[in-house]
N, C-alpha and C positions, 0 to 999 in steps of 0.2 A: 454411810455406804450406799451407792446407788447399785441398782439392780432394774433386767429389764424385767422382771417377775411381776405380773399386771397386779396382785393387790401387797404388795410390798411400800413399806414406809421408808423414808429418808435412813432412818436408823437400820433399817434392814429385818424390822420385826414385821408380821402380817397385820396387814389389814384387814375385821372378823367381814364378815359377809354381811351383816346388818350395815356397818356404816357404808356400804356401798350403794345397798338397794335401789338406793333414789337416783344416784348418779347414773348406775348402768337401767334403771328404768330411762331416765332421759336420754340416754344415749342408745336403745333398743328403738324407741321413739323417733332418735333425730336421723338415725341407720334406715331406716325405713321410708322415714318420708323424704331424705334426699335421695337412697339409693335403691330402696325396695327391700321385698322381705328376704328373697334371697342374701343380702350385702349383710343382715342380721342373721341369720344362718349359718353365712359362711363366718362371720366372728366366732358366733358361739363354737362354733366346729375348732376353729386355731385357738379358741380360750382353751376348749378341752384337752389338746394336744400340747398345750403349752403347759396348763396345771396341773395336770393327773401323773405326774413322772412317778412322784413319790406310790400313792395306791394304785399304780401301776405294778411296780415296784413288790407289795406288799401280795394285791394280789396274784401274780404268778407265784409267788414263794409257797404264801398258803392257801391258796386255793380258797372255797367255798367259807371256812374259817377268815380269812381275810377281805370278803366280799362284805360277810356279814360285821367284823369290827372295823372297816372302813366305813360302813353305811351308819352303822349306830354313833358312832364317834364323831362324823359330820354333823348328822341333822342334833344329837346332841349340843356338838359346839355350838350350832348355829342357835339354839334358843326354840327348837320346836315342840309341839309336843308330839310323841308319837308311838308307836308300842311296834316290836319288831318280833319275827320269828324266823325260825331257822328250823328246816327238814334236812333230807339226805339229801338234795338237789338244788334247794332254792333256798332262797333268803326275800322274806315280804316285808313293809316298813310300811303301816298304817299311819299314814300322817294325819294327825287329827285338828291340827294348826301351825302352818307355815308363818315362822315370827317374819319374815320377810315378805309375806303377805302381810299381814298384821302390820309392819312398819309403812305397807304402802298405805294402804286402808286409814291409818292413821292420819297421814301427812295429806288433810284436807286441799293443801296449794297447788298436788300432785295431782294430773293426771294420768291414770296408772296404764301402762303400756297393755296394748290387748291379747296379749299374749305371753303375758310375764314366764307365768306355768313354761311355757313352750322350751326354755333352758333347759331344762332340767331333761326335758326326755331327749334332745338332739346330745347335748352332753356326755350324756350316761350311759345312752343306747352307745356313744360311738366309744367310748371306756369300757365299756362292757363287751359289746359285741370282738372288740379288736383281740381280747380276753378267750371270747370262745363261749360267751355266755349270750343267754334272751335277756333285752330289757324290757320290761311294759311298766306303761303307766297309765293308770286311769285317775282322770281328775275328776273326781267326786264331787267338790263343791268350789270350782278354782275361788271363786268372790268369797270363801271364810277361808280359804287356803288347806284344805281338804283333800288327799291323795291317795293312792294304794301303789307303789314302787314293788314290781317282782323281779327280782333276778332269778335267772332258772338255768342250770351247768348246761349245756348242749349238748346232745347225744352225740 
């Protein structure tokens, strides 16, 4: 089954986010140095709008409860480690090691895009914000892959 769904297989099953890492590292790389940082921006902005339908989806239905088991359930899949909490307002995700850090870190042949981190907060800020929620993120240690993710409801 073909599909235009960016990490979609032949078969029509997903593609995890791990085997990706390297490719869209080089390809954040090759977006930049042909066309500049913006042409890498504006990808990640159309990646966000094109894959978020489904916890889209979820979180309008349930609100703050759907923020928080969309967040757990990603970085879960993905392989990280991370410890999360949830208030009456917000939902935080200490990331304590990004495996997709960790896979870049590994792959000595790689050189690793200077801005990898940078995904995740154009992404999530625009999933989020489009929601009615704050995104922040502070990169703690981007080189161990290191973060503090807060979503917070908007007055």
């Amino acid at each position: 089954m073909r599909t235009n769904f960016p990490n979609a297989r032949e078969d029509g099953n997903m593609i995890s986010c791990i085997e990706t890492v390297l490719v869209y590292n080089e390809f954040f790389s090759f977006l930049e140095e042909r066309f500049g940082r913006r042409a890498v921006e504006e990808y990640w902005r159309y990646v966000a709008d094109t894959i978020f339908r489904e916890p889209r989806r979820i979180i309008e239905k349930e609100g703050l409860d759907g923020v928080y088991r969309y967040l757990r359930d990603t970085w879960k899949e993905e392989g990280d480690t991370f410890e999360i909490y949830r208030d009456g307002s917000s939902v935080t995700v200490d990331v304590k090691s990004c495996s997709s850090i960790g896979t870049l870190n590994g792959a000595r042949h790689v050189r690793r895009y200077h801005d990898y981190c940078g995904h995740c907060l154009i992404m999530y800020r625009r999933l989020f914000s489009s929601l009615g929620y704050d995104f922040e993120m502070e990169q703690i240690d981007p080189a161990r892959g290191m973060c503090r993710v807060k979503v917070t409801r908007k007055s």
